[in-house]
C-alpha positions as a Markdown table, in Angstrom:
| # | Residue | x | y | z |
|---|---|---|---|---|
| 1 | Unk | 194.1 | 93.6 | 124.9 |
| 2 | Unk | 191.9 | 96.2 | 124.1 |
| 3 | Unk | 189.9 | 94.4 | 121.5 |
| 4 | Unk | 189.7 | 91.5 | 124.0 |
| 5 | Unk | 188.3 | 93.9 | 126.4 |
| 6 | Unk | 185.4 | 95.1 | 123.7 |
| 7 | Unk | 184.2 | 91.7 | 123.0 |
| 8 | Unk | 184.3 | 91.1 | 126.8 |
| 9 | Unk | 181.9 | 94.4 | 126.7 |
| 10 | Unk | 180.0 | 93.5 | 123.6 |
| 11 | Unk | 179.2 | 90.1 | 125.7 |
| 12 | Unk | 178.5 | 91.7 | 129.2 |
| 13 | Unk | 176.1 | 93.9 | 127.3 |
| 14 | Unk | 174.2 | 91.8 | 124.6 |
| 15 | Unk | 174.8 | 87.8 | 125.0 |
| 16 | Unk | 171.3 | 86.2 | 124.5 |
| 17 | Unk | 171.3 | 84.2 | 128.1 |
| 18 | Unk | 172.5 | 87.2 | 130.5 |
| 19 | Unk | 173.5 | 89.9 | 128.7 |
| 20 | Unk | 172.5 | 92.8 | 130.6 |
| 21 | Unk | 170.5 | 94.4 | 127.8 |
| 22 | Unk | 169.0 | 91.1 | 127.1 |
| 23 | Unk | 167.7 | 91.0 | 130.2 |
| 24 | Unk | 165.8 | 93.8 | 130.1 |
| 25 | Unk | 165.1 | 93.5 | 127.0 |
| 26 | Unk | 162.5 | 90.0 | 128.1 |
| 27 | Unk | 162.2 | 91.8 | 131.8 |
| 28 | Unk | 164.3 | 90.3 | 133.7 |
| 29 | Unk | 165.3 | 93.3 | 135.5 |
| 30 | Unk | 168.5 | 95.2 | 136.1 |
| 31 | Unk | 172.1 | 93.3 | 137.1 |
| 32 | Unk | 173.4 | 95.6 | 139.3 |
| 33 | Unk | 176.6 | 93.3 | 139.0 |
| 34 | Unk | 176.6 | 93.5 | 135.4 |
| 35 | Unk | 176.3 | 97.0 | 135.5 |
| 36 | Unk | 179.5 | 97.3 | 137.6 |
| 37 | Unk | 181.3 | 95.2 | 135.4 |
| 38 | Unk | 180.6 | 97.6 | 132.1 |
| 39 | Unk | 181.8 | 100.4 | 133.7 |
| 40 | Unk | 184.8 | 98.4 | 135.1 |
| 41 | Unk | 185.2 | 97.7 | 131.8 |
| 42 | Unk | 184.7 | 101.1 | 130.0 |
| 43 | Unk | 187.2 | 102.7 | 132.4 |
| 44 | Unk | 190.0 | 100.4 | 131.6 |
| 45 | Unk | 189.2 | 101.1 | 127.9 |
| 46 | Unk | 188.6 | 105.4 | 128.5 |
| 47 | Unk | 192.5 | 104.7 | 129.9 |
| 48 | Unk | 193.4 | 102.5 | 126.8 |
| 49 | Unk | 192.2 | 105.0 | 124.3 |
| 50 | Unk | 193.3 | 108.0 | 126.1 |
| 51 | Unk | 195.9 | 109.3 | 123.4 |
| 52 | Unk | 194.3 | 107.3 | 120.4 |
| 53 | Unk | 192.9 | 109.2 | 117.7 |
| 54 | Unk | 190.1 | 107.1 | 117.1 |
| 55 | Unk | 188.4 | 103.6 | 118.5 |
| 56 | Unk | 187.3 | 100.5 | 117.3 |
| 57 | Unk | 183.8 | 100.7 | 115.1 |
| 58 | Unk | 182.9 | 97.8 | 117.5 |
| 59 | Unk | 183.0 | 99.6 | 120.6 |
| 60 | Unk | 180.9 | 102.1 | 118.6 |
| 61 | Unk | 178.4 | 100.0 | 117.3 |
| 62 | Unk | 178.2 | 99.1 | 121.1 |
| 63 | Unk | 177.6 | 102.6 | 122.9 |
| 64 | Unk | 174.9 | 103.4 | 120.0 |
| 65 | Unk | 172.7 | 100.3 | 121.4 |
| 66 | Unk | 173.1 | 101.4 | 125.3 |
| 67 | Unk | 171.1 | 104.5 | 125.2 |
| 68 | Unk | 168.0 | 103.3 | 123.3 |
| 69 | Unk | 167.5 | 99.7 | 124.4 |
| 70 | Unk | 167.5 | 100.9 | 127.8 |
| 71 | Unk | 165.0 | 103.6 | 127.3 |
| 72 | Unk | 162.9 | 101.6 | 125.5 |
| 73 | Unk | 162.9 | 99.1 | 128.3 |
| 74 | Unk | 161.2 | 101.5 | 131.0 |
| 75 | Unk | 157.6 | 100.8 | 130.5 |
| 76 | Unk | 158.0 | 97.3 | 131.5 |
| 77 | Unk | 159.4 | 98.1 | 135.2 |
| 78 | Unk | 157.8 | 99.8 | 138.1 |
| 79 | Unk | 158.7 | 103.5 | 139.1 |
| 80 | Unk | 161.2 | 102.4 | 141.6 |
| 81 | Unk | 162.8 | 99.9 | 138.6 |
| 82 | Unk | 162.7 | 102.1 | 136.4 |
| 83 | Unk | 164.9 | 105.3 | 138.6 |
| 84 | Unk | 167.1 | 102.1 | 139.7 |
| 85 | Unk | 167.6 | 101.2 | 135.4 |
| 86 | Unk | 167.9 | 105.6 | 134.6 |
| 87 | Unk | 170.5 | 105.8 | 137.3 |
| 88 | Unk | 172.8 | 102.9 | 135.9 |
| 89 | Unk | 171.8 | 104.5 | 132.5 |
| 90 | Unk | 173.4 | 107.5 | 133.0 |
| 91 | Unk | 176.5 | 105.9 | 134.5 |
| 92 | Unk | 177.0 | 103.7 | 132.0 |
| 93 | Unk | 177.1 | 106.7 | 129.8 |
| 94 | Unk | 179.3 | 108.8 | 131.7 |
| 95 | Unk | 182.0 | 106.0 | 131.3 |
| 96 | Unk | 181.5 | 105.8 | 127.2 |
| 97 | Unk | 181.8 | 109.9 | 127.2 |
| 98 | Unk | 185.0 | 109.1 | 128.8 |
| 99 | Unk | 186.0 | 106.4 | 126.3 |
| 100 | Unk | 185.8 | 109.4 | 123.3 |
């Protein structure tokens, strides 16, 4: 299940028609929905991995991506976009810290 659940993440985050970094990669804008999905997503994998010494270089190669692509992203959104894509940012990474 659990590597089920990364590719399920690994989709929601970078498939070239909606992935959610995809879209704001070409400015789309923010999926709220999407975003709640991820963290669904991450939190059933924080409780999956909870006594596991290690997880998957997958996920990994995943949660390096998040930070940067959606940084670099900013300057193509307004000020109000832009709080809106730093808030879900920072949730988003709250539920990977949990994941390690």
């Amino acid at each position: 299940m659990k590597n089920d659940l990364v590719k399920y993440l690994g989709d929601l985050l970078l498939n070239q028609d909606d992935g959610l970094l995809s879209k704001l990669r070409i400015g789309e804008g923010l999926d709220k929905s999407k975003v709640d999905e991820i963290c669904s997503i991450l939190t059933q994998l924080a409780i999956e991995w909870e006594n596991d010494d290690k997880i998957s270089k997958e996920a990994v190669d995943y949660f390096i991506h998040i930070d940067p692509v959606m940084n670099a992203t900013l300057s193509r959104y307004s000020e109000k976009q832009q709080a809106e894509i730093i808030i879900a940012l920072d949730t988003i990474m709250d539920k990977v810290r949990n994941c390690l």
